[in-house]
Structures are given as C-alpha cells and as structure tokens.
N, CA, C and O atoms as a DFTB+ gen file, in Angstrom:
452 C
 N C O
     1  1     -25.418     -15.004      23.481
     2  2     -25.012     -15.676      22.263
     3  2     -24.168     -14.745      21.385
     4  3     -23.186     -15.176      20.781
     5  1     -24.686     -13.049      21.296
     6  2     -23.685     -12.493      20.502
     7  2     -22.104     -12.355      21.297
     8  3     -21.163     -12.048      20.567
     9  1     -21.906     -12.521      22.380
    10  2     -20.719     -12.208      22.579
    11  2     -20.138     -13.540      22.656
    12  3     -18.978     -13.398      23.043
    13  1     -20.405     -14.757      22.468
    14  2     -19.419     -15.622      22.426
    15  2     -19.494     -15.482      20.608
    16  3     -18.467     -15.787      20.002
    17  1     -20.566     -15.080      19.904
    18  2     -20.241     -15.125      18.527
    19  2     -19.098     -14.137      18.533
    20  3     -17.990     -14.506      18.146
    21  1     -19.281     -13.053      18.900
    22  2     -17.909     -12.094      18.951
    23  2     -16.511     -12.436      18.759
    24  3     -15.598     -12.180      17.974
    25  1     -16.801     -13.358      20.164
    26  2     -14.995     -13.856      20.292
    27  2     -14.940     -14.994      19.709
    28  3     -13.899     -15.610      19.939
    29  1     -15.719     -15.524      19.001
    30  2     -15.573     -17.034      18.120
    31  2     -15.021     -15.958      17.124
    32  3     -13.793     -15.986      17.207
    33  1     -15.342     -15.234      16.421
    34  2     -15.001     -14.284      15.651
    35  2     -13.572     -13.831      15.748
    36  3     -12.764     -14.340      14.971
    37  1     -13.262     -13.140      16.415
    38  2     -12.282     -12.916      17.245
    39  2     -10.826     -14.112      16.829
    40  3      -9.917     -14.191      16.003
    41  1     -11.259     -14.727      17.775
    42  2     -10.339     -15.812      18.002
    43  2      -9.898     -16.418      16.338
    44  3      -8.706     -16.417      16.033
    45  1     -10.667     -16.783      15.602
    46  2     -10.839     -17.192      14.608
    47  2     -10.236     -16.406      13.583
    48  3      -9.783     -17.029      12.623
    49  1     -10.118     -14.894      13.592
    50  2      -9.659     -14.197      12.848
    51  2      -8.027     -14.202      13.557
    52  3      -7.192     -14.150      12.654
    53  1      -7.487     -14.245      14.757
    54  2      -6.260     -14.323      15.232
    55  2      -5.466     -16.329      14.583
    56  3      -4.278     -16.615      14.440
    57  1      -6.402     -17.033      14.411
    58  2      -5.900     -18.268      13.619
    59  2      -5.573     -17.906      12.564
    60  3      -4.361     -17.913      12.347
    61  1      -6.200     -17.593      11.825
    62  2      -6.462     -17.258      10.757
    63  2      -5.424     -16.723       9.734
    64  3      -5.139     -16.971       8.562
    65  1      -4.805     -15.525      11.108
    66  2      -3.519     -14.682      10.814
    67  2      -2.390     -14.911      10.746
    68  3      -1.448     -14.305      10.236
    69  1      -2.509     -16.158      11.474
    70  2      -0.743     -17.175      11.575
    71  2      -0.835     -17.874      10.518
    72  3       0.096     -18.659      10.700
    73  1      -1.388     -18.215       9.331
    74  2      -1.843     -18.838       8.346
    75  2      -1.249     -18.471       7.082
    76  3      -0.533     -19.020       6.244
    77  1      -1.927     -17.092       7.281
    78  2      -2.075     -16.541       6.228
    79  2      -0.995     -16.026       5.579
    80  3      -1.361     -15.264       4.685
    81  1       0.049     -16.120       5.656
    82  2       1.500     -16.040       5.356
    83  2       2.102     -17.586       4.727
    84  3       2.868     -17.544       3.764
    85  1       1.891     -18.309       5.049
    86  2       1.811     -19.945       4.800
    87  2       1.243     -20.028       3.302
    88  3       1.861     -20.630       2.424
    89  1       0.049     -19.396       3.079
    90  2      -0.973     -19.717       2.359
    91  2      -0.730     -19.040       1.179
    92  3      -0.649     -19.773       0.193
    93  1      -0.593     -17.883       0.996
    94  2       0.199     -16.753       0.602
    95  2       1.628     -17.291      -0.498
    96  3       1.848     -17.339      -1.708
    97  1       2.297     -17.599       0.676
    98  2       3.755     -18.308      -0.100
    99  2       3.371     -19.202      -0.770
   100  3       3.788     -19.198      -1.928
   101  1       2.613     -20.118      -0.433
   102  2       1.853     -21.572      -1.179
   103  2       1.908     -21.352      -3.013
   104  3       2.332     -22.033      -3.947
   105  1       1.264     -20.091      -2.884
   106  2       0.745     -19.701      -4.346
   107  2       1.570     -19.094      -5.296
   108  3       1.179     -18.815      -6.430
   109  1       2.856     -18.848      -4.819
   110  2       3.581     -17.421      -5.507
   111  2       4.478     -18.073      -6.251
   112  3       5.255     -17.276      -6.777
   113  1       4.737     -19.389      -6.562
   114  2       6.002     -20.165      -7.226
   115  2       5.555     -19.660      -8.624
   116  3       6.406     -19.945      -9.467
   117  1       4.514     -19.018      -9.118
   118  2       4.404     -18.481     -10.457
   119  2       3.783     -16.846     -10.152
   120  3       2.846     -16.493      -9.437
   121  1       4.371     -16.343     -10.689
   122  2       4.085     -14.547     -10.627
   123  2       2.527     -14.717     -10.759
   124  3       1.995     -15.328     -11.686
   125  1       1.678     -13.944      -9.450
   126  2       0.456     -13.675      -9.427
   127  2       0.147     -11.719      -9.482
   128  3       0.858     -10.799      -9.077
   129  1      -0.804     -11.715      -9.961
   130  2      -0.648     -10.161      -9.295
   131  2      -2.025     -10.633      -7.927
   132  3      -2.300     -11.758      -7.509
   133  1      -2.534      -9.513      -7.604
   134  2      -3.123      -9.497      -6.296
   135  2      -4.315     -10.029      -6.934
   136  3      -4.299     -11.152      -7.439
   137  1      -5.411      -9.245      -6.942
   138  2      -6.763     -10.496      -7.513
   139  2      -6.414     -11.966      -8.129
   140  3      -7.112     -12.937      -7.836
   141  1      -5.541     -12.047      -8.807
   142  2      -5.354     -13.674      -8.930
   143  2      -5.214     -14.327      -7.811
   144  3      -5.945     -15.258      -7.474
   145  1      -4.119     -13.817      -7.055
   146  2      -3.845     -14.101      -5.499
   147  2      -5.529     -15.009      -4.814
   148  3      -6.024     -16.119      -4.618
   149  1      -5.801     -13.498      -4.694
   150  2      -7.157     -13.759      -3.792
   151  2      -8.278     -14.794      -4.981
   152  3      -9.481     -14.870      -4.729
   153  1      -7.817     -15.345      -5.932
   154  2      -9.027     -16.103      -6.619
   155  2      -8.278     -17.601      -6.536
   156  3      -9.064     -18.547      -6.488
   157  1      -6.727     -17.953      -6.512
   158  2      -6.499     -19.322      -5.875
   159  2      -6.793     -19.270      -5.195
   160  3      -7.527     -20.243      -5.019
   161  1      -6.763     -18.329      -3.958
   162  2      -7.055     -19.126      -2.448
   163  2      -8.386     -18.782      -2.137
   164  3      -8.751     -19.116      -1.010
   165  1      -9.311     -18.121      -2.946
   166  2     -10.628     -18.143      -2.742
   167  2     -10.962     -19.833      -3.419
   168  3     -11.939     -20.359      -2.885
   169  1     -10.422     -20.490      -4.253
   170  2     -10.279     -21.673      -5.027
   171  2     -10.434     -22.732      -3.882
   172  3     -11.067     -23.779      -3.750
   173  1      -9.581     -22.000      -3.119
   174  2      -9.459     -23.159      -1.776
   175  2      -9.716     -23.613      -0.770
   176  3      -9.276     -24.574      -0.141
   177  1     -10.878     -22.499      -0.505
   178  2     -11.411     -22.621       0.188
   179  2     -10.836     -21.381       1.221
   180  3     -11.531     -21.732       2.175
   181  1     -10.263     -20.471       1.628
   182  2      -9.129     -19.735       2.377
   183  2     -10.011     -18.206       1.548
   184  3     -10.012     -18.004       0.334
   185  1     -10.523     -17.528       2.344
   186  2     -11.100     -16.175       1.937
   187  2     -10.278     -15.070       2.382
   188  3      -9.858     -15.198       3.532
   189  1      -9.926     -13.972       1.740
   190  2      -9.064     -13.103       1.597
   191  2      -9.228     -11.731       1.404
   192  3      -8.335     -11.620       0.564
   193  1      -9.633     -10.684       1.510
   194  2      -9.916      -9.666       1.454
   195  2      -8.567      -8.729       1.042
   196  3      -7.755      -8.636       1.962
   197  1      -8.272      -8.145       0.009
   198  2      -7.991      -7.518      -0.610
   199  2      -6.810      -6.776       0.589
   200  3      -5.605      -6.918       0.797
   201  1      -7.893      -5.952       1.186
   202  2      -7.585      -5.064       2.081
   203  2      -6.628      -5.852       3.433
   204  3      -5.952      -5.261       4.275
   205  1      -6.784      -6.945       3.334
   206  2      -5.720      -7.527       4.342
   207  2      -4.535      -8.042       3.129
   208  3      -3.390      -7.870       3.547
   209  1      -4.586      -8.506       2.024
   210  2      -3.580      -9.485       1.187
   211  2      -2.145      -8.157       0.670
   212  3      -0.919      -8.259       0.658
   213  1      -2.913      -7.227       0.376
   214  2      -1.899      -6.216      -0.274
   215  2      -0.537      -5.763       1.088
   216  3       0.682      -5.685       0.935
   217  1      -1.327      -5.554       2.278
   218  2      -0.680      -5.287       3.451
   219  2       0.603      -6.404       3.569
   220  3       1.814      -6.186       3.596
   221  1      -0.376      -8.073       3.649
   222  2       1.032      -9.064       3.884
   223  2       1.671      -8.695       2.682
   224  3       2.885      -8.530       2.803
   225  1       1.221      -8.526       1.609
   226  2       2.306      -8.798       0.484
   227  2       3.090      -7.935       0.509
   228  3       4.254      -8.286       0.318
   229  1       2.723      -5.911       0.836
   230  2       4.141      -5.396       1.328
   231  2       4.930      -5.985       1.970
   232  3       6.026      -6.271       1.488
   233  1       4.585      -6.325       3.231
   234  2       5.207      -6.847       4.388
   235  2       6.458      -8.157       3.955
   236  3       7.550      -8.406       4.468
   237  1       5.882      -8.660       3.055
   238  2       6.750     -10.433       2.511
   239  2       7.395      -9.730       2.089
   240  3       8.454      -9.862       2.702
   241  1       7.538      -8.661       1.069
   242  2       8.348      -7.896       0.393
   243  2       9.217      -7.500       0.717
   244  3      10.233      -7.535       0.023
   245  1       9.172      -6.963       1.897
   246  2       9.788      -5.843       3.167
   247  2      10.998      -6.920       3.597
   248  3      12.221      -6.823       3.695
   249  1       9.927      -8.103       3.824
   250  2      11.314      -9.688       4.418
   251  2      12.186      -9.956       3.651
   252  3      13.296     -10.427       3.899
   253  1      11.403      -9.465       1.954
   254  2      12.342     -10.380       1.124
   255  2      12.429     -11.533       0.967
   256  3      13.412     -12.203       0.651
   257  1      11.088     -11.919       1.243
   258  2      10.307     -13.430       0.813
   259  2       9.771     -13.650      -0.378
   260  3       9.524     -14.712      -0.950
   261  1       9.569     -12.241      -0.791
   262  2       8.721     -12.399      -2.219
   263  2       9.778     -11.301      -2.841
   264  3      10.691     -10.729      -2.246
   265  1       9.323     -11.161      -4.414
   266  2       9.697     -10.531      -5.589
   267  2       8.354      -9.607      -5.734
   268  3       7.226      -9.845      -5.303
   269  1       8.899      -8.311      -6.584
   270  2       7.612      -7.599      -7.674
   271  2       7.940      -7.484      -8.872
   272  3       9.123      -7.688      -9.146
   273  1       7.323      -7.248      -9.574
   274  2       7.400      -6.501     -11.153
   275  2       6.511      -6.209     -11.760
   276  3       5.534      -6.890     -12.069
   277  1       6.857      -4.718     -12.098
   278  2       5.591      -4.607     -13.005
   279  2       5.409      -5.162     -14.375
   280  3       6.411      -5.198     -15.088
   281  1       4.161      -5.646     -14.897
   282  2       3.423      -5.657     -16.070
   283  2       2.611      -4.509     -16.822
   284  3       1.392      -4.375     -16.716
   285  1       3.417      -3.719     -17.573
   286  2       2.631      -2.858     -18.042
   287  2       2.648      -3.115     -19.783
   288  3       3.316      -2.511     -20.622
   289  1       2.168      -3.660     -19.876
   290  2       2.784      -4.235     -21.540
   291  2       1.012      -4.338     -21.455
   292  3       0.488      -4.013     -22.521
   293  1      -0.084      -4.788     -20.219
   294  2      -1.524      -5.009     -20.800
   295  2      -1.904      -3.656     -20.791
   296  3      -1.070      -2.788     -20.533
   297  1      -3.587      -3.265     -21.155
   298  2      -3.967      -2.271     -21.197
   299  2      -3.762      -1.452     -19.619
   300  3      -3.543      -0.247     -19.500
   301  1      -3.882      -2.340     -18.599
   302  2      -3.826      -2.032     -17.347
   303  2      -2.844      -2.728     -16.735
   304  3      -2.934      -3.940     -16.538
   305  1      -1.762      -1.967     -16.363
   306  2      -0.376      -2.484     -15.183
   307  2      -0.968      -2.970     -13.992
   308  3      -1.930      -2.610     -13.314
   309  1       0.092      -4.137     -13.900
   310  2      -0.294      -5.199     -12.852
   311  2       0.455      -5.447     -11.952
   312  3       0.585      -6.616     -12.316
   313  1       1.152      -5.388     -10.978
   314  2       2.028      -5.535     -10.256
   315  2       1.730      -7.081      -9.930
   316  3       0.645      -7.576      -9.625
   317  1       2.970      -7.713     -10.074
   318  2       2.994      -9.564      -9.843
   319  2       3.961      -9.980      -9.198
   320  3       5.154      -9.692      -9.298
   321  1       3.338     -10.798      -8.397
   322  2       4.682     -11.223      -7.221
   323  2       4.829     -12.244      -6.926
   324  3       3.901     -12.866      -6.410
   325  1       6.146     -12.857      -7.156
   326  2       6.650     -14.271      -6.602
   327  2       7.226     -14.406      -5.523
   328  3       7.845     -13.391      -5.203
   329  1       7.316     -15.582      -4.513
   330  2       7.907     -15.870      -4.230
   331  2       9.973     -15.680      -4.570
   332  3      10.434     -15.882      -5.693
   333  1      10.687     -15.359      -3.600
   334  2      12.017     -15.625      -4.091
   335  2      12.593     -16.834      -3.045
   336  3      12.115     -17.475      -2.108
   337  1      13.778     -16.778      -3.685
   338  2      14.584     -17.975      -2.949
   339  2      14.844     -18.159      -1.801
   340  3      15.041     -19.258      -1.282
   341  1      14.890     -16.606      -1.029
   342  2      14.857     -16.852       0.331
   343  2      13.953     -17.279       0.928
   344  3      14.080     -17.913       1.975
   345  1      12.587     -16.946       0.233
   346  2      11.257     -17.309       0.328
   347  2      11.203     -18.326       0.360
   348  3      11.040     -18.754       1.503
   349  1      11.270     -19.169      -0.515
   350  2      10.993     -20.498      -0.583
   351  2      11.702     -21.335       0.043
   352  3      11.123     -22.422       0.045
   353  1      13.147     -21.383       0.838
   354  2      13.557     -21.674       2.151
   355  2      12.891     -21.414       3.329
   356  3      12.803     -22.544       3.808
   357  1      12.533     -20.901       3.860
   358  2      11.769     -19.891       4.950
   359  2      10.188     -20.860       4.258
   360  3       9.661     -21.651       5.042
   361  1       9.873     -20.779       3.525
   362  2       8.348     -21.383       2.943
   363  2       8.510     -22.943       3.375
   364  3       7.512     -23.209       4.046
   365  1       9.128     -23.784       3.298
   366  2       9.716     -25.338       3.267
   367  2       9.800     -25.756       4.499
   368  3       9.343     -26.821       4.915
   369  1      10.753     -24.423       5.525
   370  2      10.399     -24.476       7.230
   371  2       9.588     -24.159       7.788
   372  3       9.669     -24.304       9.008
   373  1       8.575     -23.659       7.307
   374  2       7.362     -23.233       7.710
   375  2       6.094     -24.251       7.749
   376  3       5.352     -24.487       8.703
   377  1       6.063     -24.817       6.349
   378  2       5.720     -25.704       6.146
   379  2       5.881     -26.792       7.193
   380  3       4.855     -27.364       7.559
   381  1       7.276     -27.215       7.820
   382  2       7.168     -28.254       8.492
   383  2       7.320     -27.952       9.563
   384  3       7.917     -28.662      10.372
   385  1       6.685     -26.531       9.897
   386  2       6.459     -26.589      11.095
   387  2       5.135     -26.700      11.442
   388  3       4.646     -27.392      12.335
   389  1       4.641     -26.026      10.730
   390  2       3.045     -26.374      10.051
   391  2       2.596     -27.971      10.677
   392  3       2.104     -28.330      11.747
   393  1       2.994     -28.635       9.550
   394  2       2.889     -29.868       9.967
   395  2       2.833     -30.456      11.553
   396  3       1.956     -30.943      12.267
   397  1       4.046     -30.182      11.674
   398  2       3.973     -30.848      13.072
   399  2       3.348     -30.086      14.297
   400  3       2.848     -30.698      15.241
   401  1       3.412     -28.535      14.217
   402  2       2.021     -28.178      14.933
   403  2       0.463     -29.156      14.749
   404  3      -0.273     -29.600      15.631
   405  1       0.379     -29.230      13.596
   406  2      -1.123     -29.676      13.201
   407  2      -1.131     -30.814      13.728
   408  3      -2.021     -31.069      14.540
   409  1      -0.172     -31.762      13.412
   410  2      -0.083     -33.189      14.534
   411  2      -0.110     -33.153      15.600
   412  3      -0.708     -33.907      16.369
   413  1       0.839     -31.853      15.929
   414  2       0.681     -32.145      17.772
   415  2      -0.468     -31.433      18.092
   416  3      -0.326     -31.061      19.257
   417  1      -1.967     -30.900      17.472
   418  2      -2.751     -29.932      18.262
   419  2      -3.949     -31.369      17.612
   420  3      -4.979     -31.691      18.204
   421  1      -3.459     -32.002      16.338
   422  2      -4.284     -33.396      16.483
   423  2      -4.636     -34.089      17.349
   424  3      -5.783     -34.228      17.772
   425  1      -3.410     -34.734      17.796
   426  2      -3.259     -35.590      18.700
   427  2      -4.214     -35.027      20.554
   428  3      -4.813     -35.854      21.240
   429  1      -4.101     -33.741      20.884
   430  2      -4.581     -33.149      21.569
   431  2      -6.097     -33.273      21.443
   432  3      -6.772     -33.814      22.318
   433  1      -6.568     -32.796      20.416
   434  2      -8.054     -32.382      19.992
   435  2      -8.979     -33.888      20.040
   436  3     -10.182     -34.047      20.244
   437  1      -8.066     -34.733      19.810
   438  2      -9.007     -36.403      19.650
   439  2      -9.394     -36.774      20.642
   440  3     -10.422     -37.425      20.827
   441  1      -8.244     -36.233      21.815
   442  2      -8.799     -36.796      23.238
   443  2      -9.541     -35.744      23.996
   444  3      -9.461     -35.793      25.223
   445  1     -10.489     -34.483      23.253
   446  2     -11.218     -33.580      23.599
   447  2     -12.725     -33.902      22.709
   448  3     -12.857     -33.892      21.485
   449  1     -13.728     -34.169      23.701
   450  2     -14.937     -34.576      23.407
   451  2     -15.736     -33.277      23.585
   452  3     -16.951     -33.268      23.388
C-alpha cells in the first residue's frame, strides 16, 4: 500500500506541475507579491508552497510572462508581480489549450469504470 501511495504521490505531484503555471498566470492581472499569491490559490482550493511558487515566478520572469516591482514605501518591501502582455497572450493560449485537453481526457475518463 505504501508504494502505490508513493507513486499516487508521485504522479500527482508531476500533474500538478503542468498546472501550475496556468494557475499562477490566472492571478497576476493585479500586482500580487508572493504570500498573497499563495493565499488566492490557497482560496481555491490549489496548495502552493512557497518554496516551489518563488522558483516559477523567477522562471515566468526569465520568459517574460510576468513583471516585478518593488514596494518599499510599507514598513517591509514587497516584491509584486504581474502578469505582462506577453503574458497574457501566451495565458489565453494556454488556457485553450487547457480546455480542450480537459475535454479530450473527459471524454476518455467517462468510458473508464
């Protein structure tokens, strides 16, 4: 039983990962810094660990999917990041690809008992 929990584990965390870039962009149409980040999509059901979110968000950065800036005007500087325009092109095709994966792995899964 623990080793199929393993790779349920496993497997589940490799879904998970194609996602999480999707999910990510979802949220950024208004400057978040990182804990806000992780408290919409903790909102949503979508759990996030810190230690994985900062990594994609270099990474989106790196694409030039997202924006930074700092906030240092509160007692404590915040680094906040949007989405940019290339982003949100790239976010829109993603989206519908999204979609029609999810239909076509629907359509599959109904006729699996």
């Amino acid at each position: 039983m623990n080793e199929l929990s393993n790779l349920l584990d496993s497997l589940t965390t490799e879904l998970r990962r194609g996602t999480l870039t999707l999910a990510v962009l979802s949220q950024l149409s208004t400057p978040q810094y990182g804990y806000s980040l992780v408290q919409l999509l903790e909102k949503s059901g979508i759990m996030i660990d810190q230690s994985t979110l900062y990594p994609l968000l270099r990474r989106l950065e790196k694409q030039e999917l997202v924006t930074s800036s700092w906030d240092t005007e509160q007692s404590r500087p915040r680094k906040y990041y949007q989405i940019s325009d290339f982003g949100i092109d790239l976010f829109n095709k993603l989206k519908i690809e999204w979609e029609k994966m999810n239909e076509e792995l629907k359509i599959l899964l109904e006729g699996v008992e």
